[in-house]
C-alpha positions in Angstrom: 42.7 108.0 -75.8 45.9 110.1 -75.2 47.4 109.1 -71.4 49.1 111.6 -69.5 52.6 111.5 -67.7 50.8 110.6 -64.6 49.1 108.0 -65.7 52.0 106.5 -67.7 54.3 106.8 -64.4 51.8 105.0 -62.9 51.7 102.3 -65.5 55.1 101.4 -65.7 54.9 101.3 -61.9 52.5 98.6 -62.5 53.9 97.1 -64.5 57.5 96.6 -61.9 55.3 95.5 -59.6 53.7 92.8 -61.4 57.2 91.7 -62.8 59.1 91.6 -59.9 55.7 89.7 -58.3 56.0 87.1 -60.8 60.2 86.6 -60.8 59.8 86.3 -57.1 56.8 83.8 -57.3 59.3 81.6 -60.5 62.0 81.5 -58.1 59.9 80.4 -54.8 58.5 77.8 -57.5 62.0 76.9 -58.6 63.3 76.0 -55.4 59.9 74.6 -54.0 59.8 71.9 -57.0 63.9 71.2 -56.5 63.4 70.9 -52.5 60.6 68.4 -53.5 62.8 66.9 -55.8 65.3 66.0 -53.5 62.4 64.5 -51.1 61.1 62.0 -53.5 64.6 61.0 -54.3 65.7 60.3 -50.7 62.3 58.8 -50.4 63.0 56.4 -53.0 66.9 55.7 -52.6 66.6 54.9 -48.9 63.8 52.4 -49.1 65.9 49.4 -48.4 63.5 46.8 -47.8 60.6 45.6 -48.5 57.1 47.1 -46.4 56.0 44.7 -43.8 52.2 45.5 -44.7 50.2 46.3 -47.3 49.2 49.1 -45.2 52.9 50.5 -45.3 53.1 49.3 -48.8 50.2 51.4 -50.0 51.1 54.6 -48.0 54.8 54.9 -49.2 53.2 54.4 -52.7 50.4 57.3 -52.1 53.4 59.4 -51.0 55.5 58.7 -54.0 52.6 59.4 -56.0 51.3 62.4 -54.5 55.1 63.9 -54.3 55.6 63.2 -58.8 51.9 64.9 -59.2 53.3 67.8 -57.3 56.7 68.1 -59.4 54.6 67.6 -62.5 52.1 70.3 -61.5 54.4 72.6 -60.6 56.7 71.7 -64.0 53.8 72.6 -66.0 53.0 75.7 -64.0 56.4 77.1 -64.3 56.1 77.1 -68.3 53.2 79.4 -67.6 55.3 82.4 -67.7 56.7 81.3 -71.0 53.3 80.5 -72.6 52.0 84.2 -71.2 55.1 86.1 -72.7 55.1 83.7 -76.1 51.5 85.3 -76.3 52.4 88.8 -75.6 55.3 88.7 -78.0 52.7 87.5 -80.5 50.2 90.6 -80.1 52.6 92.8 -80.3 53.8 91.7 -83.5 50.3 91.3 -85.7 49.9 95.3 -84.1 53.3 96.1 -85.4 52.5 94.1 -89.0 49.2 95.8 -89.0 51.4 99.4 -88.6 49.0 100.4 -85.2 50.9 103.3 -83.6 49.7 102.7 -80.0 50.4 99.5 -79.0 49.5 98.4 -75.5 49.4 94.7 -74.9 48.2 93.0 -72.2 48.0 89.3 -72.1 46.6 87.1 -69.3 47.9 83.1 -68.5 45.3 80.8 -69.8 43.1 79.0 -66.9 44.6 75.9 -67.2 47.7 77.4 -66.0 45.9 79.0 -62.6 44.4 75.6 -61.8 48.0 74.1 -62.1 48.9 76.7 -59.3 46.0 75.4 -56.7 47.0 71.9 -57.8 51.0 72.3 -56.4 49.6 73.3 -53.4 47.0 70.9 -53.1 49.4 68.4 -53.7 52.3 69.7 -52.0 49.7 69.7 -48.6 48.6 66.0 -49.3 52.1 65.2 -50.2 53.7 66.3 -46.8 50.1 64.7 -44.5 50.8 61.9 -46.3 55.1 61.6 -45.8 53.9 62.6 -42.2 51.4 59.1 -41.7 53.7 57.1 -43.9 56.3 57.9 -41.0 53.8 57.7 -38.0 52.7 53.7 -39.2 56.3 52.6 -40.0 57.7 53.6 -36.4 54.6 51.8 -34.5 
């Protein structure tokens, strides 16, 4: 299939789109996951005593918990872009070791990686409902 100027244009046009798309989604990760970072470190370092019921007790640990699972998620969701270029840089060389002229590669993140996505923002959501109750019952 021989692809014409137009069409090529319109490729590589694409193709800036989708990388800018995906450098601007890294970074809103990057500083989403260090913002949350800093949360669940002031979280813990100003807990100074101990929780007056086991209600409080259990919702400062469902915080905590919720808070890690969301800087884990979104860890594991940032190598994502690594993974996907590891296995374009792989295509494109078993097409150049098996001499194809026309190489076009297109790789997709695996699934795993997209359910990572929709579980930071789950988590990030529960995280802050639950921050936001945890505050609520200490202060009544």
């Amino acid at each position: 299939m021989k692809i014409d100027n137009n069409t090529a244009e319109k490729i590589n046009k694409l193709f800036d789109i989708a990388k800018d798309r995906n450098e601007k989604e890294y970074e809103w990760f990057k500083t989403s996951i260090l913002t949350i970072s800093t949360i669940f470190g002031l979280l813990i370092s100003l807990k100074t005593k101990k929780s007056s019921t086991i209600i409080e007790h259990n919702l400062f640990i469902i915080t905590l918990i919720l808070f890690g699972l969301c800087i884990l998620v979104g860890l594991i969701f940032l190598y994502a872009e690594t993974s996907t270029l590891h296995k374009v840089f792989q295509s494109y060389r078993e097409k150049l070791l098996r001499g194809e002229k026309k190489i076009l590669v297109s790789e997709s993140p695996y699934k795993f990686f997209a359910l990572m996505r929709v579980l930071f923002f789950l988590f990030l959501v529960f995280s802050f409902i639950s921050l936001i109750i945890y505050v609520i019952y200490t202060d009544i």
